[in-house]
N, C-alpha and C positions, 0 to 999 in steps of 0.2 A: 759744288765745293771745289774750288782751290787755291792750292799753295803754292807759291815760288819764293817767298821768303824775302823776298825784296823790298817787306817794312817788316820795321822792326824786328823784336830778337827774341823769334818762337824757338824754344829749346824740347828736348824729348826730355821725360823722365821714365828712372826705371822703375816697373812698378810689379815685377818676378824675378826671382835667382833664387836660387840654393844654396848660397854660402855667402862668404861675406863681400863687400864693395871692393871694387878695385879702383885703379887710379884713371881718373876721368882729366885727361890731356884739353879736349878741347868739345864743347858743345853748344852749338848754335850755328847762327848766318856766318860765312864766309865768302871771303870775293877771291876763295883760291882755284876753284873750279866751277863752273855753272853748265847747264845743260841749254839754259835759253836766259835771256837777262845778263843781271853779272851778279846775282848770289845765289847759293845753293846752305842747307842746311848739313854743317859736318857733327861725325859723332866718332873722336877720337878717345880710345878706350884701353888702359891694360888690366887682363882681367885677374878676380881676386881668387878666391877659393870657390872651391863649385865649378860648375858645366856648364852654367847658362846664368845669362843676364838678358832681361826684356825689356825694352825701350820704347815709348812710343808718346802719341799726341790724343790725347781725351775728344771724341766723337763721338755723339748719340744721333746714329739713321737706323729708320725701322730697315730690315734686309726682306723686302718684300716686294713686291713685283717686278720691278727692273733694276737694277743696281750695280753699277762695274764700277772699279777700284784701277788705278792705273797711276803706275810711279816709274820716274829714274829713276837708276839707281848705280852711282860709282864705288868700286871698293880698292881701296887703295893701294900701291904694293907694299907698303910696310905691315900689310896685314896676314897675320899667320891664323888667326882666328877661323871659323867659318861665320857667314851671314847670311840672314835670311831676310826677306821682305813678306808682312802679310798686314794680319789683322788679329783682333779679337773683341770675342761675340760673347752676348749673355743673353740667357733664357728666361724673361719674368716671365710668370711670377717662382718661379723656381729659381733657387737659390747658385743655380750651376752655371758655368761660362766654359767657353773654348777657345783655343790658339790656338793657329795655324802659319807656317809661311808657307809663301802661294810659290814663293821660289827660292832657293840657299843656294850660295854661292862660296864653292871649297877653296878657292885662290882666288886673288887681284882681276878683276876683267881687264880687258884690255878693251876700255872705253867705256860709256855709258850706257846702262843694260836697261830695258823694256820689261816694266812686272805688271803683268794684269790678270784680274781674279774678276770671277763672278760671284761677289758675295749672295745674293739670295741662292745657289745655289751650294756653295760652299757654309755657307751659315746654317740652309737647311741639314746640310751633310754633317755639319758639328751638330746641331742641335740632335739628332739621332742619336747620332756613337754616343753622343755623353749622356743625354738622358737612355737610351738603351743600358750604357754599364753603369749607370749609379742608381737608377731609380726602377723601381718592377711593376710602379703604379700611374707612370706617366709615360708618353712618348715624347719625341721629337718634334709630331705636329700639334701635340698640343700646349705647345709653350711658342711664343714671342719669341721673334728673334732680333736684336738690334747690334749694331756695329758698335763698342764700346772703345775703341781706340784702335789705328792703325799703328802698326809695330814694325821695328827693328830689333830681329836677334841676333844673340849671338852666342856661340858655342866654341868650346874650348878649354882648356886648363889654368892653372894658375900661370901668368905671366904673358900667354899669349895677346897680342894686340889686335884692334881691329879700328881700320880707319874706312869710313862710310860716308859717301857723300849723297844727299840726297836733293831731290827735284822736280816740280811740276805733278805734284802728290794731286792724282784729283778722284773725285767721286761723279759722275754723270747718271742717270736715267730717273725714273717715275717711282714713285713709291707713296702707300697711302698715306693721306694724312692723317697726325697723330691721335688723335682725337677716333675714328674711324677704327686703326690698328688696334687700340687699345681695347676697344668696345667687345671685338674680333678675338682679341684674344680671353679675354673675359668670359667670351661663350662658350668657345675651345675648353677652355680651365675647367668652367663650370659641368662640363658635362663629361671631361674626363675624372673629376674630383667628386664627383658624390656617390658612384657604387664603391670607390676607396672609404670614403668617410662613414659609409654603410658599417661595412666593415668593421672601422674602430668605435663605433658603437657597440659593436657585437663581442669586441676585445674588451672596452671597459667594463661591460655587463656580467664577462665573465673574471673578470680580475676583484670588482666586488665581491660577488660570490666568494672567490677563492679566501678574500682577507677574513672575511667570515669565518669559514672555515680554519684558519690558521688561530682562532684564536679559543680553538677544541683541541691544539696539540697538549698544552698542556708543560710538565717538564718531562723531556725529552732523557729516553733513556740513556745510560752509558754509551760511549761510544758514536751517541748520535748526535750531538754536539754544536758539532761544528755542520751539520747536516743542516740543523733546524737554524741555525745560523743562516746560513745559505740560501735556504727558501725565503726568507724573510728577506733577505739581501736581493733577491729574486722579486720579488713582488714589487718593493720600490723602484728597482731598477725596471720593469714593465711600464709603472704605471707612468716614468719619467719619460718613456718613450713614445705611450699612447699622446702622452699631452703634446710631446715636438711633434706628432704624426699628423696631430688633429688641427696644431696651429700652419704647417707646411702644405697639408691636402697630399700630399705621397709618402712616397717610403721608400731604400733601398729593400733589395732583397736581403740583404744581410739584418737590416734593421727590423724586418719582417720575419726572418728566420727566429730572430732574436726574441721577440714576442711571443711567436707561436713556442718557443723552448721556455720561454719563462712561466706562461699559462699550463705547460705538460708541467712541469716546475711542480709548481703551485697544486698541479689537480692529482702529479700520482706522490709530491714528495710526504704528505703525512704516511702514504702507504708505504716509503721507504721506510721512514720513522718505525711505524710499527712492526716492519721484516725485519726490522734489525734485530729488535726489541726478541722477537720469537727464534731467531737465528741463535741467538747469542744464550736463549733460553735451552735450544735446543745442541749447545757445544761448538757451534761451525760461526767461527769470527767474519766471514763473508759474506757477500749475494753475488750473484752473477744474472746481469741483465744482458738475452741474447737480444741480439738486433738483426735487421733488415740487412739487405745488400749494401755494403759499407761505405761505396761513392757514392750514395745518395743522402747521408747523413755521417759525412767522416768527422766533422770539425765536431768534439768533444771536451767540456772542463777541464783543465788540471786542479788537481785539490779538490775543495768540497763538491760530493756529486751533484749535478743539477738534470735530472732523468727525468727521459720524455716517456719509457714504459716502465710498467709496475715487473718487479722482479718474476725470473720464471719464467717458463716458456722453454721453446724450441727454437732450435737454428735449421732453417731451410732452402732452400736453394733451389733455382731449373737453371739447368743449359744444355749446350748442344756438346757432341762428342769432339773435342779437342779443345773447348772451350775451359778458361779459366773464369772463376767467378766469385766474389770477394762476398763477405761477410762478415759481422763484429760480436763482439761479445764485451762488455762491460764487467769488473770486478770491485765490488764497493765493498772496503774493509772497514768492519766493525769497531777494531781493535787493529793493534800491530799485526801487519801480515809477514812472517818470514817462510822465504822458500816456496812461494804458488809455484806448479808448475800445469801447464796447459798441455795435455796429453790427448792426439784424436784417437780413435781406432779405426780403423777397416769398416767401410759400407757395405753393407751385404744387400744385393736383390737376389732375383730369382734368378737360380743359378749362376749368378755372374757375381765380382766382388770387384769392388775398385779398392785397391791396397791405402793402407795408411799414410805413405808415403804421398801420396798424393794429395793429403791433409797437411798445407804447410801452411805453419802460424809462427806470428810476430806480431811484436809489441809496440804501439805507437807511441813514439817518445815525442816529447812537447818540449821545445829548445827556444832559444831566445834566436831572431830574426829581424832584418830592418823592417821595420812598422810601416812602410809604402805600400801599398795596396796592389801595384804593380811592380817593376823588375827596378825600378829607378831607387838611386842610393836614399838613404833615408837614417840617420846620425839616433834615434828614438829605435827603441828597443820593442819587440811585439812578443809576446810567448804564444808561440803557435804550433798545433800537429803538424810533422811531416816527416820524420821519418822510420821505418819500416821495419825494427832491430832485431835479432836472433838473442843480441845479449845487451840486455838494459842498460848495461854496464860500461859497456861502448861508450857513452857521450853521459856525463854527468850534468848535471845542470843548479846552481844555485839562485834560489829563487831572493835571495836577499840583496845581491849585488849585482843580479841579472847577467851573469855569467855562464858561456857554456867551457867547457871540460871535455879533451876528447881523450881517450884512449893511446895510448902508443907503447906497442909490444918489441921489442928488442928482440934479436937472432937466439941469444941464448933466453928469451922466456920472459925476461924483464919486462916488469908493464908500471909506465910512468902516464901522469897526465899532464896536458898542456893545456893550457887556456885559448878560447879560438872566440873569442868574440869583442875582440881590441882592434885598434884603428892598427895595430903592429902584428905581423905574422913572423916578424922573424924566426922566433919559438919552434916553427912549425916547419923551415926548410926541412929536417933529416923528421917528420913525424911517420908511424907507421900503424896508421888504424886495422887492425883483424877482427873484424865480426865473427861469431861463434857460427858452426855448422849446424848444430840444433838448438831448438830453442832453450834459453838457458831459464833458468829458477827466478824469480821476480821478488821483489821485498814491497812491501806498501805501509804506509805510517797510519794510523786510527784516523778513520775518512777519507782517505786517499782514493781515489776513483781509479784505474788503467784500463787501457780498451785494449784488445787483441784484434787484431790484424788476419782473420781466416780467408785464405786461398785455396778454393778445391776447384784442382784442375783434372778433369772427366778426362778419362781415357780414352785415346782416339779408334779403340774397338772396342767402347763397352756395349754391351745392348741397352735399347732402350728400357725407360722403365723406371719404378723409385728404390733407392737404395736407402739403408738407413744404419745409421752408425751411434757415436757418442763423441764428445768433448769432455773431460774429465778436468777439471778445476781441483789441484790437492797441493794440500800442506801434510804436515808430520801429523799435523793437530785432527784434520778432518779432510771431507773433500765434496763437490757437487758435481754430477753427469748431468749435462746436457744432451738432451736428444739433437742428434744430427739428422737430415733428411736432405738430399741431394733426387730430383729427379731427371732423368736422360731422354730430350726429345725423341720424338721419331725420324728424326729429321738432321741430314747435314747442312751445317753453313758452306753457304759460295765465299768464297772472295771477295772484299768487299769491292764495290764498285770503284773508289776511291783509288790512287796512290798513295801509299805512306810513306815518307819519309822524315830525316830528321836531319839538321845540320851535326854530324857529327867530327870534331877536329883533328882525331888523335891519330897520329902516326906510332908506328914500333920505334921505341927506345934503341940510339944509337948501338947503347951497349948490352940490349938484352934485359936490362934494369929494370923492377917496376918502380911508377916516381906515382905520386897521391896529387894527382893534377889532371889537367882538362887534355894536354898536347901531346905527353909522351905516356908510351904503356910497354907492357913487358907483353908477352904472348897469351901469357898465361890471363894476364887483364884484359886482353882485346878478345882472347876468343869469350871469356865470361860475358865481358860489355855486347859484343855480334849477340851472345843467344839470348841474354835479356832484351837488346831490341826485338828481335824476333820472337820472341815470347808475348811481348806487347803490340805485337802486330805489325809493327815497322821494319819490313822488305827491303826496301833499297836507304837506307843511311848512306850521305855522300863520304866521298872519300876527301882527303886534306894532303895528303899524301902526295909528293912530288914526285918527279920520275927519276926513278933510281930500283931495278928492276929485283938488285937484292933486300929492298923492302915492301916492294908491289908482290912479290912474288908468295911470301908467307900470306902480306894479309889477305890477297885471294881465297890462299887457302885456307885459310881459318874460315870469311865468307860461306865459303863453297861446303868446307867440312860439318855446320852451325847448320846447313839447310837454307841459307840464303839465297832468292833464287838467283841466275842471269840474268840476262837480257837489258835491263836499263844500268847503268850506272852514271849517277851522278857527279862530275871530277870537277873539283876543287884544287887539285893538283895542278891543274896549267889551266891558264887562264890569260889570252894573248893581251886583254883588256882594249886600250887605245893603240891599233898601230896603219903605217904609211907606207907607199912607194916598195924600197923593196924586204921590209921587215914582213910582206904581208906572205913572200917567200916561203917564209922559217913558218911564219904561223901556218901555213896550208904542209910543210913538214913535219913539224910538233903534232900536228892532229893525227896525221897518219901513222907517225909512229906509236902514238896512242893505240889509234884504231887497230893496229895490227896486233899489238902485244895483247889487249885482249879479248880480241875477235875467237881466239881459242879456248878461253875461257866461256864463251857463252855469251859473252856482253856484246849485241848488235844496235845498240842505241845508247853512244854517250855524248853525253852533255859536259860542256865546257862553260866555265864560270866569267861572267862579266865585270863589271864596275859594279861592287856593291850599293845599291840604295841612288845611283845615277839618276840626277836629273839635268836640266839643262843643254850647256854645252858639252859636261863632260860623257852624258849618256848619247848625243849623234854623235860624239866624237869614235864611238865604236865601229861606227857600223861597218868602216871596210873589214877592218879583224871579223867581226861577227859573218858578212858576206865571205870571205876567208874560209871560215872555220867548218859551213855548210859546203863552200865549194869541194872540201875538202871529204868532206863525208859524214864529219861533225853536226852536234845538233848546237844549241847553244840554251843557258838558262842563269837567271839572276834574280835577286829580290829587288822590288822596284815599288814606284807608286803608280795612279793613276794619271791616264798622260804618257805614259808609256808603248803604249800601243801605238797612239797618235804618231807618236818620235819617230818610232821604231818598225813597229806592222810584222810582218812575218819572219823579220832576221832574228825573231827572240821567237825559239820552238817553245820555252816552260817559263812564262810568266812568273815569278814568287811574289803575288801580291802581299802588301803590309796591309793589317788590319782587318775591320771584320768584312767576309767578303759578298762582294757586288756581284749581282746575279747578269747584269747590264755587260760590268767587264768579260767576265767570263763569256759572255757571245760577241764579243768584238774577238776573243781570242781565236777563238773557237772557229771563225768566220776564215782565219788563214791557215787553220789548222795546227795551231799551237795548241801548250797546254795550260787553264790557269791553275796555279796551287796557291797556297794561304798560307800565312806565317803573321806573328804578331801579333794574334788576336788569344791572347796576351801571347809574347815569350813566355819562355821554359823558366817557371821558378815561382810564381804565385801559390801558395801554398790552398791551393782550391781544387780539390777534381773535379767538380764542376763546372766550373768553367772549361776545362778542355774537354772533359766527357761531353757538354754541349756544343762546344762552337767548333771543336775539330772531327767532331761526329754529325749527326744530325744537321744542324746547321750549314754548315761546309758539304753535306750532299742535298737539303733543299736547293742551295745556290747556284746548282748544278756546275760544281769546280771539280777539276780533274784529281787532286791530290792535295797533302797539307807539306810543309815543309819547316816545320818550328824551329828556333833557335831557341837553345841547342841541345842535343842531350847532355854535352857539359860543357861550359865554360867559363872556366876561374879568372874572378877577377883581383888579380896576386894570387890567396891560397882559394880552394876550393871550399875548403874545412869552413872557411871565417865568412862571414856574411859582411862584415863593418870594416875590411879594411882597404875598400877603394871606396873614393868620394864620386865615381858616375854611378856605379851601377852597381847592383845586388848580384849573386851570383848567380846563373844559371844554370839550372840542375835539376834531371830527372831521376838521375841515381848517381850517390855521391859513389869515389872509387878509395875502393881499401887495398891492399895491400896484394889480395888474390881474388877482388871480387868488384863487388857492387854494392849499396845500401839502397834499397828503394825507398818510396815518396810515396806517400797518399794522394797525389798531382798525375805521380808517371801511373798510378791504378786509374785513376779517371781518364785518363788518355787512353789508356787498354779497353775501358768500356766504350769510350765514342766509336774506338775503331770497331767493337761487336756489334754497338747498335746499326752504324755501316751495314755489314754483315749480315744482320737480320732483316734490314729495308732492304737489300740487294738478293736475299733468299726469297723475300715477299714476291720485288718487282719479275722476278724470273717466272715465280709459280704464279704472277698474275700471265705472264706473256705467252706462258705452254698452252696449244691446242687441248682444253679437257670441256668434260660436261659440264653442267654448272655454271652455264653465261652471268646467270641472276649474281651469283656470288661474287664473281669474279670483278662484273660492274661495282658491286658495293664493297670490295675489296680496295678495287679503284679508288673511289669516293672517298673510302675511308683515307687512304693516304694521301690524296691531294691534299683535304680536309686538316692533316697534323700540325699541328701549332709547334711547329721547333722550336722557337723562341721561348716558348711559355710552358710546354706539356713535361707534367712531369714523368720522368724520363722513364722510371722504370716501370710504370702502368703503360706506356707506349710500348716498352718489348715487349709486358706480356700479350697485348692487343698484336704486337707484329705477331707474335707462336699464335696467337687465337685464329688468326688470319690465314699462315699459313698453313696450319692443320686442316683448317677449314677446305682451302684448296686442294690440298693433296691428297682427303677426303672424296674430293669431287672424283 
């Protein structure tokens, strides 16, 4: 295949953006510039609302055995826009596709640029990532892959322009014929799609069952209502998914969760029905359903309950001595609940007591967020758990106009609210959120469900052994105790293998001030924000912070005071980026004066900041500064793609790979002695802990990658509060900032667990490597870990199988 445009008048259409059209100046053949001939195709553009518009020319090639992709490509100087040249790919028989540009280009070149891709490998590369994060029943190879159109992007704000010329667009090598591909992929389908459809035979079988059963409720007592409502709502909604499931052959994981919650639904909700029924006989307008470890099943109803266990029970827990470990408890009221309050007491073992205090609980509030699935702006409203409240009260929320409500307390006591979920934050310049210090009193309306948020974090001298406490669930009216049970390995955690860090922005407030934002903080905020990183396991958080020695100086010490250790720091503070001749002076200067200032603090390995996300010309355009900066003593480190290495090689010491990560890249890094770490797989703000509990735990140490680096633990896009009032992005947020503190996230708990399960694989791999008796074990120790499906194993049967393992060993 190819094009030079020299007949007739092949035009690009757009056929993705996020907001609306902007003005299209000029599209088609032009005799204004050519690369070879005398026409080239232009695409002169200013853009409208939104971040992105996608352009391109409809092509169907299977991307299978040999297949390269090669374009000119001119960008004009009247363009302020960025552009990219690539492709995009779809997956039969699944319903999913991908985009890529193979190259983007941030200013005007200066001439006519060279873009070539290897689609069968880049199409095999999409077809992974995308079926890996949407589907839990298909892969990558077992879907088709074909080129469904070469594309022109482009990115940018409203008003920005881009002028693109383009040329000699061609496709060359070998690829099956269609007829042959198809058959090929047919077998693939077939044999990854029938233990799936297994499956939902075993789902429909039991959702009959269930309707059966639903039609023994009967009328449903007082107070249960809206319950028996629910389950019925439940059943339909099941059966509507079985039917997409069965017509599809996959499923996401969410779509699957979804089912398996509507079947618990369905099988314990008459047994709610009836505990109400007996509850309400017996005086006490509640139940309380304790739950499992909380990152393993955080995402919970608002409104009517839809419960996966039947009421009752115990709340219990393992971990090791310093470890914190999350847990939920469920409150499904009867009737009007006024005043619950959730009270623990004190764990008693044998002889030893882990205090109350160390029982700290909070209430998950369900708020309104952009409906995108990832960190991307999104204009649609989602009600989703995420964050972490001492006082309920904090963030109101109206479920009729899909508005949230945030709190703002005044110097003399005064407490107003503001509205934070409008495309306008102006409201919110002077706002002043205070989260309560203990957990406050609760209210809940007839059916209302709340879960509670339990963190017991083990004393780092308790003895081993089981403790056992209470949870106390009470109103004026009545009250239920929950059995607590907390057991103490025998055992310390190492370190995890891993580095942790986190893109963090904030510098100390000119004036001493706290401000409810991502950039400036007051002291009193930084050192809170320092020890909740470090709480969640994150060590070295980079610094943003410029040099100015009467603000480096406090925040050290905060670092230093919080228990953060030395030795590496990450600086975002100076960053020589592109420099020449004799700028390269001052850069081998700048470094040193770094190095020096906090060689006395402990820090003997800092890293200096590159061109963010550089490809092309402007990432070699680095390398003397980056040669510079090593010369100098300096290490150097940046987020980047793949292709990086190639560029680059060993003038980049820390890698910060985007996306999910390549076990391939990480040994080219490795190879020069650099470091790779991972970021983006998702950003900081997806309202999911599992997803970072898995892929920046587990996952991110099979890959064998040095560390993680996510963006960010905050960064407001305008206000922090508002989710909907920038048109790129969502906000990014592990813990929103109040006034004297922090609010955490059911996201930033899942991220605390990845970095434990780290921890626990890195206690294993140790007590696999120590000289002891017990060779037999230790091979099947081995075995057993090469053998773990991080992708797929559910996560907290893997820790207890990690303590199975190491006791075993230490045993020996």
């Amino acid at each position: 295949y190819q094009e030079g445009f020299e007949q007739g008048a092949l035009q690009l259409s757009e056929w993705a953006s996020n907001g609306t059209p902007g003005e299209v100046h000029w599209n088609g053949p032009t005799e204004e510039r050519a690369f070879e001939g005398k026409r080239s195709l232009k695409l002169d553009v200013t853009l409208g609302e939104g971040t992105y518009s996608y352009w391109g020319v409809a092509l169907r090639v299977p991307c299978a055995g040999r297949l390269k992709m090669t374009a000119r490509l001119l960008v004009g100087p009247e363009t302020t826009a960025r552009v990219g040249f690539g492709y995009n790919v779809v997956f039969p028989p699944s319903r999913h596709s991908g985009c890529s540009a193979a190259e983007t280009f941030y200013k005007p070149t200066d001439g006519w640029k060279t873009v070539e891709v290897d689609l069968v490998a880049a199409g095999r590369a999409s077809a992974d990532h995308v079926m890996r994060n949407w589907t839990a029943t298909a892969s990558g190879r077992d879907v088709g892959v074909y080129l469904d159109r070469w594309s022109v992007f482009l990115y940018g704000s409203k008003g920005q322009r881009a002028v693109v010329y383009l040329d000699d667009i061609r496709l060359s090598g070998e690829v099956p014929a269609e007829e042959d591909y198809r058959k090929q992929i047919e077998g693939n389908w077939s044999r990854a799609v029938e233990p799936f459809l297994k499956r939902v035979e075993a789902w429909e079988k039991e959702l009959e069952q269930a309707r059966q059963a639903l039609s023994g409720l009967g009328e449903a007592p007082p107070g249960s209502e809206t319950i028996v409502v629910a389950i019925k709502a439940a059943a339909e909604r099941t059966g509507g998914l079985l039917a997409s499931m069965r017509k599809a052959g996959y499923a996401s994981a969410n779509e699957i969760a979804e089912v398996e919650g509507g079947l618990a639904t369905l099988r314990y909700g008459p047994q709610t029905v009836e505990a109400l029924a007996h509850a309400q006989a017996a005086g006490c307008d509640f139940l309380v359903y304790p739950r499992g470890q909380a990152v393993s099943c955080a995402r919970f109803p608002f409104g009517p309950a839809l419960l996966s266990t039947p009421a009752g029970g115990n709340l219990s827990c393992s971990a090791c001595r310093g470890e914190y470990e999350s847990l939920s408890a469920v409150v499904l009221a009867a009737k009007e609940v006024k005043g619950l309050r959730a009270i623990p007491s004190a764990l008693r073992g044998r002889g030893a007591t882990i205090p109350a205090t160390a029982v700290d609980i909070r209430v998950v509030k369900w708020w309104y967020q952009g409906a995108s699935s990832g960190i991307g702006y999104s204009p649609k409203k989602a009600l989703v758990a995420e964050l972490l409240l001492k006082d309920d009260r904090l963030v109101r929320v109206d479920t009729e106009k899909q508005d949230n409500y945030l709190r703002s307390t005044s110097e003399d006591g005064r407490e107003t609210y503001e509205i934070c979920s409008r495309p306008d934050s102006s409201n919110l310049a002077n706002v002043r959120p205070v989260d309560a210090a203990q957990l406050q009193p609760v209210d809940l309306a007839a059916g209302e469900a709340r879960e509670f948020w339990i963190n017991v974090h083990v004393p780092e001298r308790a003895p081993a052994g089981d403790y056992e406490g209470t949870v106390t669930f009470r109103t004026e009216a009545g009250e239920t105790i929950v059995p607590l049970k907390v057991t103490v390995h025998p055992f310390d955690l190492e370190p995890p293998r891993l580095i942790y860090s986190l893109y963090y922005r904030a510098s100390l407030s000119p004036d001493g001030k706290p401000t409810i934002g991502s950039e400036r903080k007051s002291e009193e905020q930084y050192r809170a924000e320092m020890a909740d990183l470090k709480a969640h396991g994150v060590l070295y958080p980079t610094n943003y912070a410029g040099w100015d020695e009467a603000v480096l100086t406090p925040i050290l010490t905060i670092r230093q005071e919080v228990g953060l250790p030395a030795g590496i720091f990450f600086n975002l503070g100076y960053g020589p980026r592109a420099a020449t001749g004799e700028a390269l002076k001052q850069v081998r200067e700048e470094v040193r004066k770094w190095l020096d200032f906090l060689r006395p603090w402990g820090y003997d390995q800092v890293y200096f900041y590159g061109l963010d996300e550089a490809t092309g010309e402007r990432l070699v355009s680095q390398k003397p500064a980056w040669k510079a900066i090593q010369e100098a003593g300096g290490k150097t480190f940046v987020a980047c793609y793949k292709g990086t290495f190639e560029a680059m090689g060993a003038l980049l010491n820390c890698a910060v790979l985007a996306g999910p990560p390549d076990p391939e890249e990480a040994k080219k890094w490795h190879s020069v002695g650099s470091l790779a770490f991972c970021y983006g797989n998702p950003q900081v703000g997806v309202e999911n802990p599992m997803i970072y509990r898995r892929n920046f735990g587990l996952v991110l140490w099979r890959a064998g990658f040095d560390g993680a680096m996510d963006y960010a633990y905050q960064h407001g896009f305008h206000h922090i509060w508002n989710d909907f009032d920038d048109r790129s992005c969502r906000d990014h947020v592990f813990a929103y900032p109040t006034l004297n503190g922090v609010v955490g996230t059911i996201q930033w708990e899942g991220f605390r667990e990845g970095v434990d399960d780290v921890r626990y694989v890195t206690t294993l791999e140790k007590a696999i490597a120590e000289p002891a008796p017990g060779k037999e074990a230790i091979a099947e120790a081995r075995r057993w870990l090469r053998g773990l499906d991080v992708a797929k194993a559910d996560l907290d049967e893997a820790r207890r199988e990690l303590v199975r393992w190491v006791l075993a060993l230490k045993e020996k």
